[in-house]
C-alpha positions as CSV (number, residue, x, y, z in Angstrom):
1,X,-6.8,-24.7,-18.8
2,X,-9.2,-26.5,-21.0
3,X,-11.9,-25.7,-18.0
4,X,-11.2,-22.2,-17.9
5,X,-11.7,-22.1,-21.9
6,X,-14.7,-23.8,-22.3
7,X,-16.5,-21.3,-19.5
8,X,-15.1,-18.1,-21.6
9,X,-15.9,-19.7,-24.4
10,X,-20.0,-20.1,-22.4
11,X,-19.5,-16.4,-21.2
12,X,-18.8,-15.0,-24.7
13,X,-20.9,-17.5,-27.0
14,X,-24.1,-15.6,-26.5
15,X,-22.6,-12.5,-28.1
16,X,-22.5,-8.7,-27.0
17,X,-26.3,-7.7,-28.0
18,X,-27.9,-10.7,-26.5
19,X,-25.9,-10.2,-23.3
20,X,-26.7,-6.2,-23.2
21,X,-30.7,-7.2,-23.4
22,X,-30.2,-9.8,-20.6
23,X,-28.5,-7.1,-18.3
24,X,-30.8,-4.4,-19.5
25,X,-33.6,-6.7,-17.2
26,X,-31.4,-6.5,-14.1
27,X,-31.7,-4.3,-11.1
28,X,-28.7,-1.9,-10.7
29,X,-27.3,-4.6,-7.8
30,X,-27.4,-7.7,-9.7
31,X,-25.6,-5.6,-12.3
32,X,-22.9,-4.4,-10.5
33,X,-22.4,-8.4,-9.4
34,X,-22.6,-9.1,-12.8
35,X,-19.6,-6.5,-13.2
36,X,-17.2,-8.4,-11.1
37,X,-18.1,-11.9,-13.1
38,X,-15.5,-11.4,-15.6
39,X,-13.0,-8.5,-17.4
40,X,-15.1,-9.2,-20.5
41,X,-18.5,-8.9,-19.1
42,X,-17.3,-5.4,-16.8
43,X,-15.8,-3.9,-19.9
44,X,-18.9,-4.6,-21.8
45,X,-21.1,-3.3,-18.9
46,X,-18.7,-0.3,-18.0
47,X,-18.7,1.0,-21.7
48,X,-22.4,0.7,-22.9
49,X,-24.3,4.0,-23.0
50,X,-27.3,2.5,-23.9
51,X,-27.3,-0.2,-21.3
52,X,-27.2,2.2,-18.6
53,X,-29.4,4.8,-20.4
54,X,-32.0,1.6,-20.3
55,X,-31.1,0.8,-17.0
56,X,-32.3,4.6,-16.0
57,X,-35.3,4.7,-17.9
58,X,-36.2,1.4,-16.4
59,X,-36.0,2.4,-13.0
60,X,-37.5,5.8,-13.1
61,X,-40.6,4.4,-14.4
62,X,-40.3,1.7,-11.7
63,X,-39.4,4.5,-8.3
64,X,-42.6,6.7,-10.1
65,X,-44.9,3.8,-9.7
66,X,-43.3,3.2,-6.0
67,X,-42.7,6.3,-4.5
68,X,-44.9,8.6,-6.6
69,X,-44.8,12.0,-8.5
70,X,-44.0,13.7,-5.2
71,X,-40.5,12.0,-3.9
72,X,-39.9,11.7,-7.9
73,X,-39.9,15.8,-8.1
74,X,-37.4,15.8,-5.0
75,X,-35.0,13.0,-6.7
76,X,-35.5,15.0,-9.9
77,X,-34.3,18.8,-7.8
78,X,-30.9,16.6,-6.5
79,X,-29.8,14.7,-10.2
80,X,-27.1,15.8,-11.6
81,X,-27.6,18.6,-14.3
82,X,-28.8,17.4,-18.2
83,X,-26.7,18.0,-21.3
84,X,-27.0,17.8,-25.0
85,X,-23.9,15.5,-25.1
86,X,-24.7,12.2,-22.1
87,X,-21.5,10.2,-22.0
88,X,-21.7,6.7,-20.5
89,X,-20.7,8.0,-17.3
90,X,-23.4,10.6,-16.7
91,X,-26.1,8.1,-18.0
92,X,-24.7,5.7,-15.0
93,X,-24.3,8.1,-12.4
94,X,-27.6,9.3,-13.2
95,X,-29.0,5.8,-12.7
96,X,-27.3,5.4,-9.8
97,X,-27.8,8.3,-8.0
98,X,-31.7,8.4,-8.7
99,X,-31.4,4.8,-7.2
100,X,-29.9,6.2,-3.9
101,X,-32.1,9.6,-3.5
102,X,-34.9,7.2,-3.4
103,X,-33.6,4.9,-1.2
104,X,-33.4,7.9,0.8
105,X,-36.2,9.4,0.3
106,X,-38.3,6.2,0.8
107,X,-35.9,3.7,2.2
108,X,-35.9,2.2,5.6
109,X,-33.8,3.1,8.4
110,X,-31.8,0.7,10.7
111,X,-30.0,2.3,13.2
112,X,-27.4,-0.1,15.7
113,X,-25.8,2.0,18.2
114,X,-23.1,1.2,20.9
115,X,-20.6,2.1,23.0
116,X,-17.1,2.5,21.3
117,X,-15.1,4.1,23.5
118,X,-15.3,5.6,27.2
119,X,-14.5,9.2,26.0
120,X,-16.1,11.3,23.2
121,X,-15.9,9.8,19.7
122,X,-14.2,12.3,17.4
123,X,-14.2,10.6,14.3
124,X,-14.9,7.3,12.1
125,X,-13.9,5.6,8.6
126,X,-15.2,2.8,7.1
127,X,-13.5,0.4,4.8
128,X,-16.1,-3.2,3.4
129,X,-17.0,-4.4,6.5
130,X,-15.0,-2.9,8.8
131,X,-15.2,0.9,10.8
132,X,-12.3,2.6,12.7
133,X,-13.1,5.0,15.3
134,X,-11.1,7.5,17.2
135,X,-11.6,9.0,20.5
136,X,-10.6,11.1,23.0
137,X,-9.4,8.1,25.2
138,X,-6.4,8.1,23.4
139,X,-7.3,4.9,21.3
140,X,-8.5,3.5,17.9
141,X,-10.4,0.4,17.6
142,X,-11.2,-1.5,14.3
143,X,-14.4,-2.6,14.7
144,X,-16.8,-5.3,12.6
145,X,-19.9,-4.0,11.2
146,X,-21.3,-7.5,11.5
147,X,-20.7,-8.3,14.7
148,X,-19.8,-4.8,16.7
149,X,-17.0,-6.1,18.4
150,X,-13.7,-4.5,17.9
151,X,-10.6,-6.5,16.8
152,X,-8.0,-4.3,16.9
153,X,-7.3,-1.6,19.2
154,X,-4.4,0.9,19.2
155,X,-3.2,3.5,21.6
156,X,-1.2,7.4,21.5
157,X,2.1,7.1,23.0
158,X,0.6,10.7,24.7
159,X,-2.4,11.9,26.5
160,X,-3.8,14.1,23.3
161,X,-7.2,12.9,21.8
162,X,-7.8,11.5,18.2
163,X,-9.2,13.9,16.1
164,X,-9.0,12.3,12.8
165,X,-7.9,9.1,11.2
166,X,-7.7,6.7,8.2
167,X,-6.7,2.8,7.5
168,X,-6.2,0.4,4.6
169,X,-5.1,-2.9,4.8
170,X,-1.9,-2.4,6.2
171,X,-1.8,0.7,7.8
172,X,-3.6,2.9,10.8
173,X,-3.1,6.7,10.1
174,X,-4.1,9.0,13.1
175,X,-3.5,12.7,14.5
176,X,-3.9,13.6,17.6
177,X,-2.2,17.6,18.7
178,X,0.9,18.3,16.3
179,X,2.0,14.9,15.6
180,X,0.9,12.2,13.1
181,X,1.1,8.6,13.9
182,X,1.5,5.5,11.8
183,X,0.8,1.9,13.1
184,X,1.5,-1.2,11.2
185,X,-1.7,-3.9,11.2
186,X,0.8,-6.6,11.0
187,X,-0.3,-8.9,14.3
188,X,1.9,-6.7,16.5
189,X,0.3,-3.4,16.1
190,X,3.2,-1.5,16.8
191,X,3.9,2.4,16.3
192,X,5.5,2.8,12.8
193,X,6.6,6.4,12.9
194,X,5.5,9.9,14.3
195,X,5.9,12.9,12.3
196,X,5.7,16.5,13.1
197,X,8.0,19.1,14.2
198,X,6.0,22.1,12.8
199,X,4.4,23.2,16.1
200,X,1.0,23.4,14.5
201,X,-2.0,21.4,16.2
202,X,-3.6,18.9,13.4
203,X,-7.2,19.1,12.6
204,X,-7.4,16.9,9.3
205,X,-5.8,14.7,6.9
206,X,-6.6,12.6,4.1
207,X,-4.6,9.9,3.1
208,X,-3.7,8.9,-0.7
209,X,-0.2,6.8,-0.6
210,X,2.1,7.3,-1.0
211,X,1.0,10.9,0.9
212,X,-1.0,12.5,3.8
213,X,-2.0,15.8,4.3
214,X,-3.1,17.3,7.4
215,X,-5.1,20.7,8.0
216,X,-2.7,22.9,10.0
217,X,-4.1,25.6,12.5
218,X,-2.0,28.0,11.2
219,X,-4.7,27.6,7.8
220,X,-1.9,25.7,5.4
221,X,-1.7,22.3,4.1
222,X,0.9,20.3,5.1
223,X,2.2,17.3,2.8
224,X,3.7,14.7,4.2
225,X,5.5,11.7,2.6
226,X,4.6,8.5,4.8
227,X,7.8,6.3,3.9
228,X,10.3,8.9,3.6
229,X,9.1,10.5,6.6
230,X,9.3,14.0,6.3
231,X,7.1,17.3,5.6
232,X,7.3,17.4,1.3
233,X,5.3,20.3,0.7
234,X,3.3,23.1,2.5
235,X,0.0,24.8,0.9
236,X,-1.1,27.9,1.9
237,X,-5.0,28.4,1.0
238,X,-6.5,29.8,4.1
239,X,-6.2,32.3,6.8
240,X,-8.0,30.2,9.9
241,X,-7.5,26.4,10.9
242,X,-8.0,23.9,8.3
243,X,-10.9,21.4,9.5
244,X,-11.4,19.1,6.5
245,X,-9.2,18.0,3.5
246,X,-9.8,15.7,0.8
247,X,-8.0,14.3,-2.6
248,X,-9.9,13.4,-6.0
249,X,-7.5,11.1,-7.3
250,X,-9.1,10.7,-10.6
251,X,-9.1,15.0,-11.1
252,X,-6.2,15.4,-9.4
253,X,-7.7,17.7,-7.2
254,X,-6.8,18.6,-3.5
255,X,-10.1,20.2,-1.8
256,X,-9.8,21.9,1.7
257,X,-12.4,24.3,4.1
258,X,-11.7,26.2,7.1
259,X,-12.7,27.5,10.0
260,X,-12.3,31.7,8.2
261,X,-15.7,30.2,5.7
262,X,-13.6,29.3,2.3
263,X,-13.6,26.6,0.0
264,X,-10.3,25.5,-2.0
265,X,-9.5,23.7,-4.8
266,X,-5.8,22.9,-5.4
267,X,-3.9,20.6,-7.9
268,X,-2.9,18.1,-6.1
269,X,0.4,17.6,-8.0
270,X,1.6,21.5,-7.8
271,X,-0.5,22.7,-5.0
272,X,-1.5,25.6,-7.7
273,X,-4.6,27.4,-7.0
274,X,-7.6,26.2,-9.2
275,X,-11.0,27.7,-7.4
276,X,-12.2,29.7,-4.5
277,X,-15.5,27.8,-4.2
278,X,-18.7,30.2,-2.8
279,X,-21.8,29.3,-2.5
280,X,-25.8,31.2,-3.0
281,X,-26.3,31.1,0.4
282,X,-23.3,32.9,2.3
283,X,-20.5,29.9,3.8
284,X,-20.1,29.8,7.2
285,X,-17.4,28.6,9.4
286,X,-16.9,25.2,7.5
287,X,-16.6,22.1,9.7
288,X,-16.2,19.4,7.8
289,X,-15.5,18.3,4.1
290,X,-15.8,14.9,2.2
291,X,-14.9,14.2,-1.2
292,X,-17.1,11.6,-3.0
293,X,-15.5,9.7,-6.1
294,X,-16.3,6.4,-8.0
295,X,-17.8,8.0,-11.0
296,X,-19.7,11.3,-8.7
297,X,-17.0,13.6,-8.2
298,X,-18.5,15.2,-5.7
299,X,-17.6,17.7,-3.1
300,X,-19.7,17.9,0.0
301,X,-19.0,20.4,3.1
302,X,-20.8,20.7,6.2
303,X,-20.8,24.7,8.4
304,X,-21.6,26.1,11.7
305,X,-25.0,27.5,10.2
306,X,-26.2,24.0,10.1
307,X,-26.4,23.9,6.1
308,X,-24.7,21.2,3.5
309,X,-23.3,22.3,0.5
310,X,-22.0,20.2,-2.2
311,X,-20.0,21.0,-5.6
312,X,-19.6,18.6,-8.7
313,X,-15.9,18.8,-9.1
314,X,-15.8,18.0,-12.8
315,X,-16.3,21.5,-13.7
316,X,-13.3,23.0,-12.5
């Protein structure tokens, strides 16, 4: 105990602005490592608008002198959209995000392929170091990003292919036809439960606990309660098959696309309507959908025509 108080007693004696310049000299990783050092130090980080104003300033003049005027005018076309009013948050997904268009722009490539699975990969997640993949061989493996080797491996009960998935800690989440399958990661790997019993084939989910919901063909959102075991709710949005589903936690927000060309935004509380999203270039059959949070709020949807089109979800 006497330890532990003479280090927070070191970690605070320098005082709040002397600690600010110090992290102001930082690049935006050993910041973020700097973050995780201590509550006091990430509160103090998390809540300084000048920090991370200084932090933006600082880098743009250091990404102009690296990748030049030119890549600067593309980062500059994909910021996010200047205000009168910066609150700490814009000022540090700013930063950020000017950070990652130019590691884009500019950054090297590395690109490790192998082979997963004997059948056609339909879809991946990946959680730290780890990546789930699920194919049409019936299976899911958990792989390591370090090594490539998978580690865990589970297989469908029937002979329909993954087409989506998700996984924690505890938990594999996977649909495959009409049904939705839970296995435990507990050392056995054993089937948990399997719901369905609506007759519609599956074509998305998105997991939040203590829910899931799944993109229905019949173009409604399906709600499912994962330890009571049964269908809670059903949203109706679209007209066609529901390819892609995603929750914003933090805006309480449940976005889903589909294969008739619309965008939705729902609460995700009350399943109340809250936007039919459209775009300047006409939406095609929609594909795919990801929602991007940690401070973005994005919303990010891939069509048929080949085209990306993303949404900031704070203004709805």
């Amino acid at each position: 105990m006497e330890e532990s108080g003479s280090r927070r007693r070191l970690i605070r004696g320098f005082g709040d602005d002397v600690l600010l310049r110090i992290f102001a000299h930082l690049t935006l990783r050993s910041l973020a490592q700097c973050a995780v050092v201590c509550k006091y130090w990430n509160k103090l980080i998390e809540s300084s608008s000048l920090l991370w104003r200084t932090m933006y300033t600082k880098n743009y003049k250091t990404l102009k002198a690296t990748v030049g005027l030119t890549f600067m005018s593309k980062i500059a076309k994909l910021s996010l959209p200047r205000s009168n009013n910066e609150t700490v948050t814009d000022w540090k997904s700013r930063a950020v995000q000017e950070e990652q268009c130019a590691q884009l722009l500019s950054g090297s490539i590395s690109i490790q392929p192998w082979k997963a699975h004997r059948g056609r990969v339909n879809c991946c997640r990946m959680m730290m170091d780890y990546i789930a993949s699920g194919s049409s061989d019936r299976k899911i493996r958990i792989w390591s990003s370090k090594s490539r080797h998978y580690m865990e491996e589970y297989t469908l009960p029937t002979s329909a292919a993954i087409v989506d998935l998700d996984f924690d800690t505890n938990k594999i989440l996977g649909i495959a036809g009409a049904e939705l399958y839970i296995w435990r990661r507990d050392g056995k790997r054993r089937l948990l439960r399997q719901m369905g019993g609506h007759n519609q084939r599956l074509y998305s989910m998105c997991h939040v606990d203590p829910e899931v919901s799944v993109g229905c063909e019949d173009g409604a959102i399906r709600i499912f309660d994962l330890y009571g075991g049964g269908c809670s709710s059903i949203i109706r949005q679209h007209t066609e098959a529901v390819t892609g589903v995603g929750v914003n936690a933090d805006l309480h927000l449940l976005a889903s696309c589909s294969r008739d060309g619309t965008v939705k935004l729902c609460d995700s509380f009350s399943g109340e309507k809250v936007a039919s999203l459209s775009s300047k270039s006409s939406l095609a059959e929609a594909h795919c959908l990801q929602v991007i949070s940690d401070g973005l709020n994005k919303l990010v949807v891939g069509t048929a025509s080949g085209h990306l089109h993303c949404w900031d979800m704070r203004w709805f």
